[in-house]
PAMI-584377 format. One line per 8 residues: their letters; for each residue x negated, y, z negated of C-alpha. Coordinates in steps of 0.5 Angstrom, whole numbers, plus 500, padded with zeros to 3 digits. Layout:
# PAMI-584377
A	X Y Z | ...
# end
This chain:
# PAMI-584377
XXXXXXXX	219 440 193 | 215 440 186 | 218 440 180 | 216 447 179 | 220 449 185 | 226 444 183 | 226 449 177 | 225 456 180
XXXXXXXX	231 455 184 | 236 458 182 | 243 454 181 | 248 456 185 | 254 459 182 | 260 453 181 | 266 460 180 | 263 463 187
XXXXXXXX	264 457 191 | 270 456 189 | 272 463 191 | 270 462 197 | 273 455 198 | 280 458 196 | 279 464 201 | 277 459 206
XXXXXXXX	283 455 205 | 287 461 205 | 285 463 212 | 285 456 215 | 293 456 213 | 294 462 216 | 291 460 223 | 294 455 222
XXXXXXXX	301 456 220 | 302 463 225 | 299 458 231 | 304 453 229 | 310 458 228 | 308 461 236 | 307 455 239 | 315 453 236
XXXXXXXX	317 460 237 | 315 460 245 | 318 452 246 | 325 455 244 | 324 462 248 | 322 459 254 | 328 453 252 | 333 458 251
XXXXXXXX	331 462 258 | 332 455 262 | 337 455 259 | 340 461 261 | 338 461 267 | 341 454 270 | 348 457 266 | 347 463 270
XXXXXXXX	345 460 277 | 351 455 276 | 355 462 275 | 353 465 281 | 353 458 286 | 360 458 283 | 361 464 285 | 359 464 291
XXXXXXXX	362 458 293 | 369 461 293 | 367 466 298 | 367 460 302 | 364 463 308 | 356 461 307 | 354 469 308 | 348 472 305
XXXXXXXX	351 478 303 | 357 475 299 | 351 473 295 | 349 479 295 | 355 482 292 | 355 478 286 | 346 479 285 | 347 486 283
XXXXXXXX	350 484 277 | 347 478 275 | 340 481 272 | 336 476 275 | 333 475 281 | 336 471 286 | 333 468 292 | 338 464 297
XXXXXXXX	333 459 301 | 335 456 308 | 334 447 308 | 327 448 312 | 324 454 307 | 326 461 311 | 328 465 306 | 335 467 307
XXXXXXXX	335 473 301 | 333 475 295 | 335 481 291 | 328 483 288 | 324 484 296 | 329 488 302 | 323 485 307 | 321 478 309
XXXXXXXX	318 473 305 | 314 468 307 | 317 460 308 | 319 457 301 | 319 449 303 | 313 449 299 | 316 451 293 | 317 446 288
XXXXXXXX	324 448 285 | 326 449 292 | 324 442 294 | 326 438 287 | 333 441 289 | 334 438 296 | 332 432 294 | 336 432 287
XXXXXXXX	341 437 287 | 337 441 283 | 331 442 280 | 326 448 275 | 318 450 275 | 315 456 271 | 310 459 273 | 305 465 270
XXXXXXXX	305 472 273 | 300 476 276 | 302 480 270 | 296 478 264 | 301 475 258 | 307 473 262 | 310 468 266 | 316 467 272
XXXXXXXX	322 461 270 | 326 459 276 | 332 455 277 | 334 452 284 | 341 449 285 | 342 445 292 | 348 448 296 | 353 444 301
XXXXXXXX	356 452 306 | 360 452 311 | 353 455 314 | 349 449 312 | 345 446 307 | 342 452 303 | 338 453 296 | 340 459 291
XXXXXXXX	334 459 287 | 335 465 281 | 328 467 276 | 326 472 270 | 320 474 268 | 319 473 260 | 313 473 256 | 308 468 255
XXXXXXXX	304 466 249 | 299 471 250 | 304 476 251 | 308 475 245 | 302 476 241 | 300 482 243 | 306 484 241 | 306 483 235
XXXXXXXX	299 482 234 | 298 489 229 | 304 485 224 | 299 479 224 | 293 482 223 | 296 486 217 | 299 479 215 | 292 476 214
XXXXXXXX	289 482 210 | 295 481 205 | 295 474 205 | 287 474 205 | 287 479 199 | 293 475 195 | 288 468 196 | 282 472 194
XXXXXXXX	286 476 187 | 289 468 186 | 282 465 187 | 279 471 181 | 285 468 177 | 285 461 179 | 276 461 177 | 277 464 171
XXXXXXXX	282 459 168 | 278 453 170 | 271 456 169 | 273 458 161 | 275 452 158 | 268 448 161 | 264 455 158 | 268 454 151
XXXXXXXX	266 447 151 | 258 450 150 | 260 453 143 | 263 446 141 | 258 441 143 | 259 438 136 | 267 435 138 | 265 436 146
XXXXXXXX	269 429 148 | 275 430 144 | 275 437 146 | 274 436 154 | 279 440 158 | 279 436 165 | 279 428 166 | 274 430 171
XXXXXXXX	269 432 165 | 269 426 161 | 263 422 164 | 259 429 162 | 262 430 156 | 260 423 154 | 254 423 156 | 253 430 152
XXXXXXXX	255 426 146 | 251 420 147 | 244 425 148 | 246 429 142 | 247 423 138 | 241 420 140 | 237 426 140 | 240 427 133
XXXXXXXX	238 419 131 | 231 420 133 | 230 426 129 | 232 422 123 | 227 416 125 | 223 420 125 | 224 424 119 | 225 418 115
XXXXXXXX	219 414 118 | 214 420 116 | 217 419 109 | 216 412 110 | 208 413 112 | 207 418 106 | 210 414 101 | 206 408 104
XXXXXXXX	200 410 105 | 201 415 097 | 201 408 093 | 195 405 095 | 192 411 095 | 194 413 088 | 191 406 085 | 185 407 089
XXXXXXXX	183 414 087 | 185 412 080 | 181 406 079 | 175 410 083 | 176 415 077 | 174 411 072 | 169 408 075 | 165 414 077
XXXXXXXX	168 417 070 | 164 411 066 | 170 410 063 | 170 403 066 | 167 397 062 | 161 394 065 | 166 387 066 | 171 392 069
XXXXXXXX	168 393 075 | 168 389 079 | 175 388 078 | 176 395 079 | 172 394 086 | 177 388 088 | 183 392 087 | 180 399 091
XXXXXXXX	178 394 097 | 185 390 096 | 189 397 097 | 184 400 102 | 186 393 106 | 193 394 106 | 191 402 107 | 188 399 114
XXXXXXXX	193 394 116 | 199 399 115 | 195 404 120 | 193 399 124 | 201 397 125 | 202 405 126 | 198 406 131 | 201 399 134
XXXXXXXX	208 402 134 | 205 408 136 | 202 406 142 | 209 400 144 | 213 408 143 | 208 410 148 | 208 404 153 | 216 404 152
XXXXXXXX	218 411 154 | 212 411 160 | 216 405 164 | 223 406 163 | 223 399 158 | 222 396 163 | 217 389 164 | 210 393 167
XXXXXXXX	208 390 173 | 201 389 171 | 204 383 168 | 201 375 167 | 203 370 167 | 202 367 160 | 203 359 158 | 206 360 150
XXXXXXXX	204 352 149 | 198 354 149 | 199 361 145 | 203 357 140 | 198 352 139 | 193 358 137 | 196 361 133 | 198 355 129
XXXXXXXX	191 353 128 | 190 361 126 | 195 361 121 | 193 355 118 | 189 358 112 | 194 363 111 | 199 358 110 | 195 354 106
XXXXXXXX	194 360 101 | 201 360 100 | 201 353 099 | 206 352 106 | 205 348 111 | 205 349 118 | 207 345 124 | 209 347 131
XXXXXXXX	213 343 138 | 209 346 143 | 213 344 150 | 211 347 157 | 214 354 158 | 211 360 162 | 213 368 162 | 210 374 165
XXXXXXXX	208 379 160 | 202 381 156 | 198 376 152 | 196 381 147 | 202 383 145 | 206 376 145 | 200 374 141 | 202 379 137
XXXXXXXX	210 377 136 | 208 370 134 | 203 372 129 | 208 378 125 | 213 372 127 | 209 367 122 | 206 371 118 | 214 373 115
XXXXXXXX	216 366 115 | 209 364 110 | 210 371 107 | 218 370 106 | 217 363 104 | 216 359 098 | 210 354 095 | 212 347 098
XXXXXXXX	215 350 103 | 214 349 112 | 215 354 118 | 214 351 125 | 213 354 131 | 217 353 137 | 216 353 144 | 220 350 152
XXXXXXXX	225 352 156 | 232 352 155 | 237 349 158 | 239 356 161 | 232 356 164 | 230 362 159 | 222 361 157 | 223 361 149
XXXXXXXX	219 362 143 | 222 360 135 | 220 360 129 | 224 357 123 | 222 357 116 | 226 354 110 | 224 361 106 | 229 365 101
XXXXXXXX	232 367 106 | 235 374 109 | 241 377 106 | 247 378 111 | 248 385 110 | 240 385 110 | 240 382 117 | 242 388 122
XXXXXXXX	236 392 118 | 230 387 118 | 229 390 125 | 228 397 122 | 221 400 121 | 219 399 113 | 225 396 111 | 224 390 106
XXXXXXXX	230 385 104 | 225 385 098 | 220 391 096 | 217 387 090 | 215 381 094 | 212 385 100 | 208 389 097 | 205 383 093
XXXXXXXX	203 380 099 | 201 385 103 | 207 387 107 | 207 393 111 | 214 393 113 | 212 393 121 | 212 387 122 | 218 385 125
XXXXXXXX	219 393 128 | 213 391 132 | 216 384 134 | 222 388 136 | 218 393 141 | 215 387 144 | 220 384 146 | 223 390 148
XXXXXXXX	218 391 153 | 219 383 156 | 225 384 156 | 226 379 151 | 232 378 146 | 231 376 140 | 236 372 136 | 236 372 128
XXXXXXXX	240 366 124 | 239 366 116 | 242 363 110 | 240 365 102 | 236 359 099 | 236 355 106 | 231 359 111 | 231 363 117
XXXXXXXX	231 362 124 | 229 367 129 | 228 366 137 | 225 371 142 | 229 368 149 | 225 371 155 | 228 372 161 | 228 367 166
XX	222 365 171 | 224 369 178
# end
């Protein structure tokens, strides 16, 4: 499925869910809790029927052993009132009598009642009915007559299962209408309820996180705030770094328009002309170093956002020996403007990442550490391997230093430690926001040690070589 598709479909319904998941469950309980209850309900019929039926079976055997004389008809007598059917079986299985047929039966030796009473003295079985929805429970005792050994079998016919609930099937189905219609009004309740406060949360975007009403919410309250707040810190950079630019790029072009002005003016002396024009190609410099910078951390932005911040994988491997021995020997005039010398300790160190971009730090790198210093001062450039196996590059100068409070910022775009001295040497202010970004994209990371009057420190680790 495209994107496009993703989004045209449309998001289901978090209250319509959870409605039906309570009616489900609401449903699924009552199954549950009317076949439970049936099933206890016919374990302690069925019990009570057996137990009936061996207290009754005792009764009419004990009865039946006082008349002493082992005849089927003094059985008869006290079957009548018994209730029951009774049946009086002979040793071999010939069915001396039986209450509820006048006629013959057939041989009942087979009969597991029957047989579990000559073995043991007495036995019972329970057998469904022709009848749909019922079953016959019988209870066999052996008797000891003066007739011999005979079987007085008594049995009743009772509803089974099925036939209890049809019994009380119209009941149960009105039980479930009204526990169907109780779980689907208590789901209305319930949803509205739950879905309230996270509706409510929408209109406090502000104060989400402390305003979250479940603790299942919070990872999403978070993530709410923390996209806010940097949505909100992206528009101000952005804010502050289209003020910056204008203001940047106002000067220079202020001075070159002035001088411009008087020249085509004539105002300007003969003798002054070639200063004026020095002073316009000096501003016009710095005017393309600063579009050159912006352009640069436009295209890092670009280049961060399009791979996650992540090193891309057409990456090289790059020998910083050699790289800092080039920009060494390209500084080098640079620093002997500045009345600087410049040294570098170039040991073996490879990292994968883009040479034009490391080219790039290690110059904005030196570049600061000759521009922020002073006359008879020294920069060295840095390269190894440390004893964690992270490829390292670092320059260290003995510079004016960075302030304390000035040191979390230098990294911020346009920010100056000294504004005065920066534009007097050309500075733009991106220098370090450039460095930043590179190493971001080599996720590398970068250390800043410095102390007024002493000098600064500042070591790119790369990570190590896989």
């Amino acid at each position: 499925m495209s994107d496009e598709e993703r989004r045209s479909v449309r998001p289901r319904s978090m209250t319509l869910r959870f409605r039906r998941g309570l009616i489900l469950v609401g449903v699924l309980c009552v199954l549950a809790t009317l076949t439970a209850a049936t099933l206890l309900f016919q374990h302690s019929y069925t019990e009570r029927v057996d137990r009936y039926l061996r207290a009754l079976c005792v009764t009419v055997a004990d009865g039946y052993d006082l008349a002493g004389s082992g005849d089927p008809q003094d059985l008869a007598r006290l079957a009548d009132d018994s209730g029951v059917r009774c049946t009086l079986i002979a040793q071999d299985g010939t069915v001396l009598y039986d209450n509820a047929h006048s006629g013959a039966l057939e041989n009942h030796a087979d009969r597991p009642e029957v047989k579990a009473a000559l073995e043991s003295g007495s036995g019972s079985c329970t057998r469904e009915s022709e009848t749909m929805g019922q079953e016959t429970h019988y209870y066999a005792l052996r008797l000891d007559t003066p007739a011999g050994v005979q079987i007085l079998r008594v049995g009743e016919e009772v509803d089974n299962i099925w036939g209890l609930s049809a019994d009380t099937l119209p009941l149960l189905l009105c039980a479930v209408v009204l526990i169907l219609l109780a779980a689907w009004l208590l789901s209305v309740w319930l949803t509205r309820m739950m879905v309230r406060p996270i509706n409510q949360l929408a209109e406090h975007l502000d104060t989400i996180e402390a305003d979250v009403p479940y603790e299942e919410l919070i990872p999403l309250a978070r993530t709410v705030q923390t996209d806010r707040k940097l949505r909100e810190d992206n528009e101000t950079m952005r804010r502050e770094f289209t003020a910056n630019v204008s203001h940047e790029l106002k000067t220079p072009l202020t001075s070159i328009s002035g001088y411009a002005e008087l020249i085509e003016s004539g105002m300007a002396k003969s003798a002054d002309v070639p200063t004026f024009a020095a002073r316009i190609h000096k501003e016009a410099q710095r005017m393309i170093a600063l579009v050159s910078d912006i352009l640069q951390l436009s295209e890092l932005d670009s280049t961060q956002a399009s791979r996650g911040q992540r090193i891309p994988a057409d990456m090289v491997p790059v020998d910083l020996a050699a790289l800092v021995k080039e920009i060494a020997q390209t500084m080098t005039v640079n620093a002997r403007k500045a009345y600087v010398t410049l040294q570098y300790d170039a040991h073996p160190a490879t990292v994968q990442g883009c040479r034009d971009q490391l080219v790039e730090l290690a110059t904005n790198l030196c570049d600061n550490a000759i521009r922020y210093n002073r006359p008879g001062g020294h920069v060295e450039l840095r390269c190894g391997t440390g004893t964690d196996g992270c490829p390292f590059l670092e320059v260290d100068d003995n510079g004016i230093g960075i302030p304390q409070d000035s040191q979390s910022r230098v990294f911020e775009r346009f920010y100056r430690v000294d504004k005065s001295r920066s534009k007097a040497t050309g500075g733009t202010g991106l220098g370090l926001a450039i460095v930043k970004h590179i190493a971001l994209l080599h996720d590398a990371h970068i250390d800043l040690q410095s102390q007024v009057g002493t000098g600064t420190t500042i070591k790119v680790t790369f990570p190590k070589k896989q």
